[in-house]
Structure formats: structure tokens, C-alpha cells
Predicted model as a PDB file, atoms N, CA, C, CB and O in Angstrom, pLDDT in the B-factor column:
MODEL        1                                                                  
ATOM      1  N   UNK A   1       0.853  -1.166   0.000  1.00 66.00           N  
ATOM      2  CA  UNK A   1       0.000   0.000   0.000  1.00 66.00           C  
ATOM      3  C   UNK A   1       0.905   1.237   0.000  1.00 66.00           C  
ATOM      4  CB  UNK A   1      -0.974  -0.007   1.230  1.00 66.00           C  
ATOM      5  O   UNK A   1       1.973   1.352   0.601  1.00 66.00           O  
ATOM      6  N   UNK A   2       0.334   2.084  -0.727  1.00 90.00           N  
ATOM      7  CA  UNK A   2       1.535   3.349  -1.248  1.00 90.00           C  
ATOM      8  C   UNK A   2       1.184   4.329   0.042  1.00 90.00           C  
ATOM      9  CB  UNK A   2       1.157   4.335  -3.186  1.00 90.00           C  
ATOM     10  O   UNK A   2       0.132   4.299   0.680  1.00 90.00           O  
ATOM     11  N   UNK A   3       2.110   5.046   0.234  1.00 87.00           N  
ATOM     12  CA  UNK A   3       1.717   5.856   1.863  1.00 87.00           C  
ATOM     13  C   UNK A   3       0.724   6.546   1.531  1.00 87.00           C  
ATOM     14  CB  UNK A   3       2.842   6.962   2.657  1.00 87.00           C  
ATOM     15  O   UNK A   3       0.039   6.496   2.552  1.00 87.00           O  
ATOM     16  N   UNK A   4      -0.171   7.542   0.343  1.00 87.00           N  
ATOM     17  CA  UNK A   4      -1.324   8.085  -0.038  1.00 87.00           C  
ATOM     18  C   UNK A   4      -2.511   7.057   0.040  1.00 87.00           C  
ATOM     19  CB  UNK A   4      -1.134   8.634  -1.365  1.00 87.00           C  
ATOM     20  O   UNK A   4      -3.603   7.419   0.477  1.00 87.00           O  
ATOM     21  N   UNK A   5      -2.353   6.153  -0.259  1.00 89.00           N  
ATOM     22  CA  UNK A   5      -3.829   4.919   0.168  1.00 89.00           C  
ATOM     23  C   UNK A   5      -3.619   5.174   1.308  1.00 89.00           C  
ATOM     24  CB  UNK A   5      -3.897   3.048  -0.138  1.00 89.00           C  
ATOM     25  O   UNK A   5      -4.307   6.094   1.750  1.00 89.00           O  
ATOM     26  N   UNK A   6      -2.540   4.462   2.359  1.00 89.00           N  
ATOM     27  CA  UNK A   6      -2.300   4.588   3.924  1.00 89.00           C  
ATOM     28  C   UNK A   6      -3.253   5.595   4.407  1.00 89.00           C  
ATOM     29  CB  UNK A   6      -0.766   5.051   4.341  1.00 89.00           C  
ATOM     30  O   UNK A   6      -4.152   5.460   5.237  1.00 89.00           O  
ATOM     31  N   UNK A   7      -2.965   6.422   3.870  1.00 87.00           N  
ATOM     32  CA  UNK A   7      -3.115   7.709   4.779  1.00 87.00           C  
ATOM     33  C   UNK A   7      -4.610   7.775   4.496  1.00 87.00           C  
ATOM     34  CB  UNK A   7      -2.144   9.222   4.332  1.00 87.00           C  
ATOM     35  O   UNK A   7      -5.342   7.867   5.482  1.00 87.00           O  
ATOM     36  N   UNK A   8      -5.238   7.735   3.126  1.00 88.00           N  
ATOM     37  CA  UNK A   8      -6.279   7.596   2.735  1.00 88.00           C  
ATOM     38  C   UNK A   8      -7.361   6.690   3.703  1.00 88.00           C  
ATOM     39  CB  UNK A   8      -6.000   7.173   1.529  1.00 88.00           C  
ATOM     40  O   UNK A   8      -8.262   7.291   4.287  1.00 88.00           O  
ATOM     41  N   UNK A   9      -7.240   5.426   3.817  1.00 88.00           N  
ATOM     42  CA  UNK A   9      -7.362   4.239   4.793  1.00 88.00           C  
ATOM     43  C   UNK A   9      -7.929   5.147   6.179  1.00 88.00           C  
ATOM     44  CB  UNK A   9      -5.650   3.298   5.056  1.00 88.00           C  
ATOM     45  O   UNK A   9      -9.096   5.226   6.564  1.00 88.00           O  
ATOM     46  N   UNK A  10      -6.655   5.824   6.806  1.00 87.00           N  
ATOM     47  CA  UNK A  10      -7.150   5.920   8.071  1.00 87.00           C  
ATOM     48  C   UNK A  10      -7.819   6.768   8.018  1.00 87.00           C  
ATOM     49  CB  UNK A  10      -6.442   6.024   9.025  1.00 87.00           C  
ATOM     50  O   UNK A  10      -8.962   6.493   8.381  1.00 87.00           O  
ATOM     51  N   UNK A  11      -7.587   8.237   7.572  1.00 87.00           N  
ATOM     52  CA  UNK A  11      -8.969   9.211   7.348  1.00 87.00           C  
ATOM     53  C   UNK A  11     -10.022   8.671   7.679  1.00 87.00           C  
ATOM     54  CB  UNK A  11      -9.302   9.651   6.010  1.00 87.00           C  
ATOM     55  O   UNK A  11     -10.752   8.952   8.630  1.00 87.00           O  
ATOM     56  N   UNK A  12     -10.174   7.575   6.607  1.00 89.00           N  
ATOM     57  CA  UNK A  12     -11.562   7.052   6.461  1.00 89.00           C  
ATOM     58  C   UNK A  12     -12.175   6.741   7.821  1.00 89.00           C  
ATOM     59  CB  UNK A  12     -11.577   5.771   5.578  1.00 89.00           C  
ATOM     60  O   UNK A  12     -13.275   7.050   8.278  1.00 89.00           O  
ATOM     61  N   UNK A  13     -11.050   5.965   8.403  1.00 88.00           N  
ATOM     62  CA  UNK A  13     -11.256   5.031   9.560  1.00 88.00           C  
ATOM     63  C   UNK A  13     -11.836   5.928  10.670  1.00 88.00           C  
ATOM     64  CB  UNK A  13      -9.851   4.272  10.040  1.00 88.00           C  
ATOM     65  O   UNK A  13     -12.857   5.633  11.291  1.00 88.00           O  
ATOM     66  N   UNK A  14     -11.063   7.122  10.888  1.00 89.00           N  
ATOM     67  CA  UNK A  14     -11.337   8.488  11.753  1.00 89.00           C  
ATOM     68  C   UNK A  14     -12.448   9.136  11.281  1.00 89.00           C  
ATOM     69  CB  UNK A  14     -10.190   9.549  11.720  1.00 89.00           C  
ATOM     70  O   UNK A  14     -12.802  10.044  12.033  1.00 89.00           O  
ATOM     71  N   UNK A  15     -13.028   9.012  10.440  1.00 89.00           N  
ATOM     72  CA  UNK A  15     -14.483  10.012   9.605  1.00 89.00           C  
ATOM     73  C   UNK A  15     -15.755   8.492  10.258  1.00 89.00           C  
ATOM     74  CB  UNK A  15     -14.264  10.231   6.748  1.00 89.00           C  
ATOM     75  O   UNK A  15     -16.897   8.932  10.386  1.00 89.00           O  
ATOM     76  N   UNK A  16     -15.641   7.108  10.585  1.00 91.00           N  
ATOM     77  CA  UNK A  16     -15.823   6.772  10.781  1.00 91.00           C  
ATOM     78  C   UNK A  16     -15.990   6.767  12.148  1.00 91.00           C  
ATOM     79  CB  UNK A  16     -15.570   6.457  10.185  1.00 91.00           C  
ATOM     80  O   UNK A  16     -17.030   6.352  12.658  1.00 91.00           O  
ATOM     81  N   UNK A  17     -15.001   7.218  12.831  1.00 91.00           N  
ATOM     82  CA  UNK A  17     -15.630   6.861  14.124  1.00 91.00           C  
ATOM     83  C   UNK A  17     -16.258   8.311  14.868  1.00 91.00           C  
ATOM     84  CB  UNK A  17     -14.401   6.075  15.119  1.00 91.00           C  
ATOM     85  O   UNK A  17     -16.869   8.442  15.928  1.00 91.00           O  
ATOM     86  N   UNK A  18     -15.838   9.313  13.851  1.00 93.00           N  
ATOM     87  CA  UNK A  18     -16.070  10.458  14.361  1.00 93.00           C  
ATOM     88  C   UNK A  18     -17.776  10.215  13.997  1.00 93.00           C  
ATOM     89  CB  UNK A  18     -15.109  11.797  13.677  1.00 93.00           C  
ATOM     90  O   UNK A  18     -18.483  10.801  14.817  1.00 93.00           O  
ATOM     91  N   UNK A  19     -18.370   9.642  13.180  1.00 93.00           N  
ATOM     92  CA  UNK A  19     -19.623   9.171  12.695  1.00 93.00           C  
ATOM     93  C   UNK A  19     -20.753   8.660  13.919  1.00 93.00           C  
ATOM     94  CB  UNK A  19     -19.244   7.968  11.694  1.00 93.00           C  
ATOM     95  O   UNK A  19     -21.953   8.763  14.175  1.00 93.00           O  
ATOM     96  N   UNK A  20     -19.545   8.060  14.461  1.00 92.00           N  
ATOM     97  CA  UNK A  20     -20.565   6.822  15.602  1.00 92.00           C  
ATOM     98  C   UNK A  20     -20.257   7.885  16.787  1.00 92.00           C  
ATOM     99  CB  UNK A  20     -19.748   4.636  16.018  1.00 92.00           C  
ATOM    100  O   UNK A  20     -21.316   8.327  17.232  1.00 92.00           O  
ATOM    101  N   UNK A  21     -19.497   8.241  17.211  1.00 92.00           N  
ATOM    102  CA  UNK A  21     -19.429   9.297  18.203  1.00 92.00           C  
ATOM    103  C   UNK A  21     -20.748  10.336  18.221  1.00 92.00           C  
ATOM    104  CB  UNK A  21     -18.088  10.098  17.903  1.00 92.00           C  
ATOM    105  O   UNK A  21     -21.530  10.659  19.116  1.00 92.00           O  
ATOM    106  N   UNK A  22     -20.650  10.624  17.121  1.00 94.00           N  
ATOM    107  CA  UNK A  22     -21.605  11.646  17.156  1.00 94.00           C  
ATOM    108  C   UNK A  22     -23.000  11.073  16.808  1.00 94.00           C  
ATOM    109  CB  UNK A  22     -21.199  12.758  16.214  1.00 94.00           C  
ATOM    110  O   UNK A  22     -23.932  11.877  16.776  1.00 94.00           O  
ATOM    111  N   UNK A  23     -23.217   9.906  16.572  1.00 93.00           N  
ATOM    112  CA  UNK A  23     -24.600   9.304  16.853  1.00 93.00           C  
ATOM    113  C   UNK A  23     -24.407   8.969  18.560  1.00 93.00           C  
ATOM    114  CB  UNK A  23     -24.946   7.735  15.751  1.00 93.00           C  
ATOM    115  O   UNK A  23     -25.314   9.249  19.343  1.00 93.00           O  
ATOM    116  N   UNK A  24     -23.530   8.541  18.873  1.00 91.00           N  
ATOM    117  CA  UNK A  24     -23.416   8.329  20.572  1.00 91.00           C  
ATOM    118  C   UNK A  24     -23.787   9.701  21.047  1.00 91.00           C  
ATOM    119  CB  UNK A  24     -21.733   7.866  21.235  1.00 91.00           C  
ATOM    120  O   UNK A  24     -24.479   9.689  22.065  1.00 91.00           O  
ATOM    121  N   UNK A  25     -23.522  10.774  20.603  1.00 91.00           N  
ATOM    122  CA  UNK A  25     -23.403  12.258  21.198  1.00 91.00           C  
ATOM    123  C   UNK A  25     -25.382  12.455  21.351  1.00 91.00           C  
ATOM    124  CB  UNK A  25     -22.330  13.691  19.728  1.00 91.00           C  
ATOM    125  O   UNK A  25     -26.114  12.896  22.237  1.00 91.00           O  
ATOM    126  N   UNK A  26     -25.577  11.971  20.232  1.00 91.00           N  
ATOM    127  CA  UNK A  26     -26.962  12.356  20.078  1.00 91.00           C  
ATOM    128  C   UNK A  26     -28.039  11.431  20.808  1.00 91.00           C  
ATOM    129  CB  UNK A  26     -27.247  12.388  18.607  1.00 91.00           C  
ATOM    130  O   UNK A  26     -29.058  11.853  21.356  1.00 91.00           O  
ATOM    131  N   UNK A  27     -27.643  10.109  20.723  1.00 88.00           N  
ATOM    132  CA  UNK A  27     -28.232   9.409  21.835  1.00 88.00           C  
ATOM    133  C   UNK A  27     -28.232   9.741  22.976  1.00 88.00           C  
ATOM    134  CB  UNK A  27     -27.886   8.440  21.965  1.00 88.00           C  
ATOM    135  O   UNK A  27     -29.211  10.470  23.138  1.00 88.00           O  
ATOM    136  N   UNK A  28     -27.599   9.606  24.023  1.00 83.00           N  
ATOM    137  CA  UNK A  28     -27.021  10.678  24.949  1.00 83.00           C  
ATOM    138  C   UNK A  28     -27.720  11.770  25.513  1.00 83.00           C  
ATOM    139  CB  UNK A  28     -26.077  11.264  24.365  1.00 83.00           C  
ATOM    140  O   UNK A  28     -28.237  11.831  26.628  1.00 83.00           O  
ATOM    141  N   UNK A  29     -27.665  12.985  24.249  1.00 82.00           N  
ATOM    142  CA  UNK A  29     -28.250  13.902  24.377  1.00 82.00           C  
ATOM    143  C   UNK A  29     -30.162  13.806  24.549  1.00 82.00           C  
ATOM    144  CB  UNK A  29     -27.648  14.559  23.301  1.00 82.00           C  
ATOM    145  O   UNK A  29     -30.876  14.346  25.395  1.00 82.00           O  
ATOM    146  N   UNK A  30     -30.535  12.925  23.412  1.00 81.00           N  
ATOM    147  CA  UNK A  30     -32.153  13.059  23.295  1.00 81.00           C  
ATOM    148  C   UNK A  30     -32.207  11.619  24.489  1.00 81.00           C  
ATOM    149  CB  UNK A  30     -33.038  12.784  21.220  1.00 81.00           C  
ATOM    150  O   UNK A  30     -33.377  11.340  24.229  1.00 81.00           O  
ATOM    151  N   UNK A  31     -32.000  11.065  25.045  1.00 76.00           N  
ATOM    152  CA  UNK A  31     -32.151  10.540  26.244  1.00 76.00           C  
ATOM    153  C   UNK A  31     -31.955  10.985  27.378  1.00 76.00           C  
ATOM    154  CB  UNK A  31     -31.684   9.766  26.291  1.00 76.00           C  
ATOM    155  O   UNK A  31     -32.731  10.505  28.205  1.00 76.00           O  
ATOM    156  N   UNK A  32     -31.214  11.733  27.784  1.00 75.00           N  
ATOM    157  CA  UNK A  32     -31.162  12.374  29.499  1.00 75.00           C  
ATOM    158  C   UNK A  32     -31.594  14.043  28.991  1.00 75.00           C  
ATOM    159  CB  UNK A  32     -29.041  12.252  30.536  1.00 75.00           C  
ATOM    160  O   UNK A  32     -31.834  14.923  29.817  1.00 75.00           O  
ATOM    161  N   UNK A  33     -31.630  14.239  27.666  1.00 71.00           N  
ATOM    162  CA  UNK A  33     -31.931  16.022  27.848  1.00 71.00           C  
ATOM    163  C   UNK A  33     -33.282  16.624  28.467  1.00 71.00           C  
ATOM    164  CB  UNK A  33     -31.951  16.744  26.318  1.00 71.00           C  
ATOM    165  O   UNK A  33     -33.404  17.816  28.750  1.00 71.00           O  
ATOM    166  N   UNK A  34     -34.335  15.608  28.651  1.00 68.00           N  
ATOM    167  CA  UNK A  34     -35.166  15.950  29.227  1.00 68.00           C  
ATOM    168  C   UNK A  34     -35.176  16.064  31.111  1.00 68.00           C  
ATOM    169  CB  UNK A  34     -35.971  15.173  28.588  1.00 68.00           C  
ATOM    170  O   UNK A  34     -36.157  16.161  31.849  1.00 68.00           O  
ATOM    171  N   UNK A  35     -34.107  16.022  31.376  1.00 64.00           N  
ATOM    172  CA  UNK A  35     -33.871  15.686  33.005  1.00 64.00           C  
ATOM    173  C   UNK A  35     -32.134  15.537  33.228  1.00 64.00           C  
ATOM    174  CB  UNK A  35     -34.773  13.959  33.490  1.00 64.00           C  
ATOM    175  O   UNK A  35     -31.237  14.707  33.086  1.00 64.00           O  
ATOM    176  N   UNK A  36     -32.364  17.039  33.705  1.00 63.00           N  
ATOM    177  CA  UNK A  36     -30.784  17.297  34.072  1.00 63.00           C  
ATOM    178  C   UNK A  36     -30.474  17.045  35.664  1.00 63.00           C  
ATOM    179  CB  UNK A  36     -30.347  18.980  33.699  1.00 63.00           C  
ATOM    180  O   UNK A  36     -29.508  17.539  36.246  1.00 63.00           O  
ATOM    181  N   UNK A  37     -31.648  16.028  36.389  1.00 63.00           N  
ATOM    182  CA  UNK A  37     -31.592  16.396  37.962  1.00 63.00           C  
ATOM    183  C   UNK A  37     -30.501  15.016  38.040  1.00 63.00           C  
ATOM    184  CB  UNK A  37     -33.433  16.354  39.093  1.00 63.00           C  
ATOM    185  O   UNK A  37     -30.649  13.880  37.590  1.00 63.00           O  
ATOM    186  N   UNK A  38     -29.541  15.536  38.682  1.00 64.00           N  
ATOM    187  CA  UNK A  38     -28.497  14.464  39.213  1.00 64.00           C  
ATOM    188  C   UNK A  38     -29.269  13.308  40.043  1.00 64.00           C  
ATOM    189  CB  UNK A  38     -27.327  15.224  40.251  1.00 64.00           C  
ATOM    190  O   UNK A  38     -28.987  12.128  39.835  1.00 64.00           O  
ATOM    191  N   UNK A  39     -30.276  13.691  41.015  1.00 68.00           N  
ATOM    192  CA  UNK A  39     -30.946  12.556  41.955  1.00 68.00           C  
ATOM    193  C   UNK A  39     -32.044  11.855  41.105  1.00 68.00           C  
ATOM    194  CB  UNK A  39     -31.678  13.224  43.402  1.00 68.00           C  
ATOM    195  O   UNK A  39     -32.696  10.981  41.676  1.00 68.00           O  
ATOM    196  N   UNK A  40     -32.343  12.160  39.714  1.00 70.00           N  
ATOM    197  CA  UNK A  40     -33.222  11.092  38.922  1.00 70.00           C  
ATOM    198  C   UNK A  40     -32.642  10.453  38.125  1.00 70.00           C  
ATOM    199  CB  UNK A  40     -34.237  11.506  38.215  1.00 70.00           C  
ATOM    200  O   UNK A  40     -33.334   9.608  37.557  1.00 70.00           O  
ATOM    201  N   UNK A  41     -31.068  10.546  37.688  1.00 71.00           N  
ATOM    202  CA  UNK A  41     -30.096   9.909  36.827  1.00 71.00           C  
ATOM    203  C   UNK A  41     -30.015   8.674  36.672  1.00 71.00           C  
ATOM    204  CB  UNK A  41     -29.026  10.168  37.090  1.00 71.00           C  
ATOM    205  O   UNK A  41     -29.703   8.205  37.767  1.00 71.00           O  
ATOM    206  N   UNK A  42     -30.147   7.685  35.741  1.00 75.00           N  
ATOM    207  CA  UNK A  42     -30.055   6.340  36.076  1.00 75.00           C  
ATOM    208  C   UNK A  42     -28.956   6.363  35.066  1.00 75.00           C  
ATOM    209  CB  UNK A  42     -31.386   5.294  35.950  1.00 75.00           C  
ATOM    210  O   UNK A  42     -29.101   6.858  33.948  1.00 75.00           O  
ATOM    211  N   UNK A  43     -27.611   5.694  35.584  1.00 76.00           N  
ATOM    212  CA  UNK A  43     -26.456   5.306  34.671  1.00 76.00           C  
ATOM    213  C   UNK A  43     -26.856   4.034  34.026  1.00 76.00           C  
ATOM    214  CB  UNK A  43     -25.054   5.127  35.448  1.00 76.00           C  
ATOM    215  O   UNK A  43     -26.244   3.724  33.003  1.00 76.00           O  
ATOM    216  N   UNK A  44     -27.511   3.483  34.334  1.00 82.00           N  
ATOM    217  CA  UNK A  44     -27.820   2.122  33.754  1.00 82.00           C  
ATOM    218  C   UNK A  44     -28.398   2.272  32.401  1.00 82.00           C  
ATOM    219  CB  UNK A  44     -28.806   1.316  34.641  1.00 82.00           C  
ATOM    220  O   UNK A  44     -28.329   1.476  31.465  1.00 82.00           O  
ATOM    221  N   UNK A  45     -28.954   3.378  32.452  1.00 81.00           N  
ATOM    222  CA  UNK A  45     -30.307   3.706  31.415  1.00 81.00           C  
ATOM    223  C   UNK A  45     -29.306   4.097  30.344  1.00 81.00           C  
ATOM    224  CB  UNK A  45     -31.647   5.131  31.905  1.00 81.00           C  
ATOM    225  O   UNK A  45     -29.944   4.538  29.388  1.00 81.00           O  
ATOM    226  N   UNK A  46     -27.426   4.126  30.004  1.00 79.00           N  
ATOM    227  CA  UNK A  46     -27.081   4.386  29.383  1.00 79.00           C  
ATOM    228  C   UNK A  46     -26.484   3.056  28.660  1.00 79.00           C  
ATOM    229  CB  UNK A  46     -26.617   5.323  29.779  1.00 79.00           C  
ATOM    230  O   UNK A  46     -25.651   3.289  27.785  1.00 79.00           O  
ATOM    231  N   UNK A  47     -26.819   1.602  28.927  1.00 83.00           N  
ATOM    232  CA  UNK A  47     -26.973   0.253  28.629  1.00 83.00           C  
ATOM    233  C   UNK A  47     -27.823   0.228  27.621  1.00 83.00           C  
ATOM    234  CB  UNK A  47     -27.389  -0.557  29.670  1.00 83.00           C  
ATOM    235  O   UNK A  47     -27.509  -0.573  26.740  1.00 83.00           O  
ATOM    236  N   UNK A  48     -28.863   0.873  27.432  1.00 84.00           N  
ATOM    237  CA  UNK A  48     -29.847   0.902  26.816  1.00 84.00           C  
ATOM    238  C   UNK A  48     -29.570   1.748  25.009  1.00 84.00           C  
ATOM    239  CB  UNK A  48     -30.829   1.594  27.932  1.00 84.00           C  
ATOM    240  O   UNK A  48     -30.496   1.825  24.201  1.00 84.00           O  
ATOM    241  N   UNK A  49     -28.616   2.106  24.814  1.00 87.00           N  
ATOM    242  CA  UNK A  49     -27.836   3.384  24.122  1.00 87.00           C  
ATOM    243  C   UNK A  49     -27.663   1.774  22.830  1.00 87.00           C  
ATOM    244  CB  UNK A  49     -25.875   4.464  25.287  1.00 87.00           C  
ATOM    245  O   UNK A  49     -27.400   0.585  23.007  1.00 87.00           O  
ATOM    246  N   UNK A  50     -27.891   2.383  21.951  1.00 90.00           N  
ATOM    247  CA  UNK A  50     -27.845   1.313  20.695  1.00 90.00           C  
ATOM    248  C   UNK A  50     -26.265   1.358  20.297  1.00 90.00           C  
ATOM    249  CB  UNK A  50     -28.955   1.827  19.211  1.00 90.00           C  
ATOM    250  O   UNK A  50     -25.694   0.350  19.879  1.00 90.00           O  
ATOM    251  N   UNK A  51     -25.656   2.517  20.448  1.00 91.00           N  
ATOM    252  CA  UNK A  51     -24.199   2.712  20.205  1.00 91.00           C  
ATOM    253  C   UNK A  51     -22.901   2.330  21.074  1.00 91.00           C  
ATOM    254  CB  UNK A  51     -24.118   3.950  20.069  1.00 91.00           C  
ATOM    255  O   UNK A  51     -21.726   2.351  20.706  1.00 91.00           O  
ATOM    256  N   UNK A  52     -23.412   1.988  22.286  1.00 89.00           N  
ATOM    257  CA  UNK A  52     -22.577   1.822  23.379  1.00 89.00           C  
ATOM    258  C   UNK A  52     -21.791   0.421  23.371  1.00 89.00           C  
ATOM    259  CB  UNK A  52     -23.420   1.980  24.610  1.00 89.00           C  
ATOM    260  O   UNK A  52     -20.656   0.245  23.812  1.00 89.00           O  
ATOM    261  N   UNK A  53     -22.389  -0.267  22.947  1.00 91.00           N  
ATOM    262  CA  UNK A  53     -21.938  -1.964  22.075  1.00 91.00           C  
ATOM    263  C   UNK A  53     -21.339  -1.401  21.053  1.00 91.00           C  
ATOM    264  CB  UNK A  53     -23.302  -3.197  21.391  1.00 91.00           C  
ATOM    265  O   UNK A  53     -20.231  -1.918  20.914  1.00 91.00           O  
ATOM    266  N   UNK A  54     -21.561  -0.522  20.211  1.00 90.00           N  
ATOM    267  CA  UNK A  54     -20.533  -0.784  19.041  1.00 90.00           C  
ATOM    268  C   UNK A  54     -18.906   0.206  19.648  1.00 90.00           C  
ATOM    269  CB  UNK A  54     -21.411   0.004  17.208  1.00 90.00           C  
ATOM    270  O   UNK A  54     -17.840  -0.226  19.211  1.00 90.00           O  
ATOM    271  N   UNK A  55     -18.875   1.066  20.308  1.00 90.00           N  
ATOM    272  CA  UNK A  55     -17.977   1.898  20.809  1.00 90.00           C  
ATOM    273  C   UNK A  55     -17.172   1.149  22.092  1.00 90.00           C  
ATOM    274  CB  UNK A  55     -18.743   3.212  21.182  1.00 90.00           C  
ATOM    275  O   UNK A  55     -16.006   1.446  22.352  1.00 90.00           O  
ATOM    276  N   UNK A  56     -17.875   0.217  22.805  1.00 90.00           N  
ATOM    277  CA  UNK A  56     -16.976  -0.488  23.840  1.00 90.00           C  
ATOM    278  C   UNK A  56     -16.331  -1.848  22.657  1.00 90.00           C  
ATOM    279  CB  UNK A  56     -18.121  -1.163  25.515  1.00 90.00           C  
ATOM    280  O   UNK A  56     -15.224  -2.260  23.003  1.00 90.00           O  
ATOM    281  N   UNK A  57     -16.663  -2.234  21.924  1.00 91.00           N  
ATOM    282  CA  UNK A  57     -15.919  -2.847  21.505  1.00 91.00           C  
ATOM    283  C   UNK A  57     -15.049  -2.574  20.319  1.00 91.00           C  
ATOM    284  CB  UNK A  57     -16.458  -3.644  21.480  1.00 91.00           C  
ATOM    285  O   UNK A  57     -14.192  -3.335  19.871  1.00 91.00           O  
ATOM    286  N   UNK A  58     -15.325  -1.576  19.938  1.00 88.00           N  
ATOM    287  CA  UNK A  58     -13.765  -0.699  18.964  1.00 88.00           C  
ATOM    288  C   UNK A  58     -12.982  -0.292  19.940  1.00 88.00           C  
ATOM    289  CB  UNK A  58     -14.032   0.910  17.915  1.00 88.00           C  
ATOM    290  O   UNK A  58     -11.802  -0.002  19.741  1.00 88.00           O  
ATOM    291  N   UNK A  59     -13.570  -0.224  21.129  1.00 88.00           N  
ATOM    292  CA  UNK A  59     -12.472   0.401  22.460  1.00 88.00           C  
ATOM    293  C   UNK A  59     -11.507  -0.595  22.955  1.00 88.00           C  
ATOM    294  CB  UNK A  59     -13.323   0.863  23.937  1.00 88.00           C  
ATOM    295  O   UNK A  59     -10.277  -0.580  22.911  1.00 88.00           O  
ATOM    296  N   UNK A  60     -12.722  -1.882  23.669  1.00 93.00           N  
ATOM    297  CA  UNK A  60     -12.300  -2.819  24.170  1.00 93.00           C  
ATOM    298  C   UNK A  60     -11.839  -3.989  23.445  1.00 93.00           C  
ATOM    299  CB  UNK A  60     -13.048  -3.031  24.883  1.00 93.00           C  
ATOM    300  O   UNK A  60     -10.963  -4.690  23.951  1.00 93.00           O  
ATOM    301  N   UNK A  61     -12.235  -4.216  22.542  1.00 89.00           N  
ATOM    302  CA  UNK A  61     -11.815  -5.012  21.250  1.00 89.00           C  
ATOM    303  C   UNK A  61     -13.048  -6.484  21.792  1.00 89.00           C  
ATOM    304  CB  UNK A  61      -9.551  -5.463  21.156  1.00 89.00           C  
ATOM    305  O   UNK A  61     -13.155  -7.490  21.090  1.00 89.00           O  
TER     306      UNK A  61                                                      
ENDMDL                                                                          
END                                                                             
């Protein structure tokens, strides 16, 4: 692979995850934006996040 594909390659790879991030950003957001009270917070309720499986395991492998 010539270093211009290379480089090409990862871009991609980074436009990609910057992709799912920002569907994570938005999940996130339209799920707790209705209730900013720290004492009704359920962290669990962020299990529920359709993106959180695909981001712990590009993380965690």
C-alpha cells in the first residue's frame, strides 16, 4: 500500500468513528436532555444506548 492509500485508509477510519461518536453524542443527548436532575439519573439507562456496544468494543476489542 503506497503511503497516499495509507493515509487515505485511516482518514476514512477516523471520519468513521467520528460518525458513531456523534450518533453516541446524540443518543445521549435526546435521552437524558429531558432531566438534568443528578438525583433522577439512572447510569444504567445508558446500557440501553444502541451505540454503546458498538464503541466499547472498537475500544475494548
Amino acid at each position: 500500500m503506497n503511503w497516499i492509500t495509507n493515509k487515505a485508509k485511516l482518514l476514512s477510519e477516523v471520519g468513521e468513528n467520528l460518525e458513531l461518536l456523534n450518533q453516541y453524542i446524540n443518543e445521549m443527548a435526546s435521552n437524558f436532555a429531558s432531566d438534568y436532575s443528578i438525583t433522577t439519573f439512572n447510569g444504567l439507562s445508558a446500557l440501553k444506548l444502541t451505540t454503546l456496544p458498538v464503541i466499547l468494543k472498537e475500544v475494548y476489542g
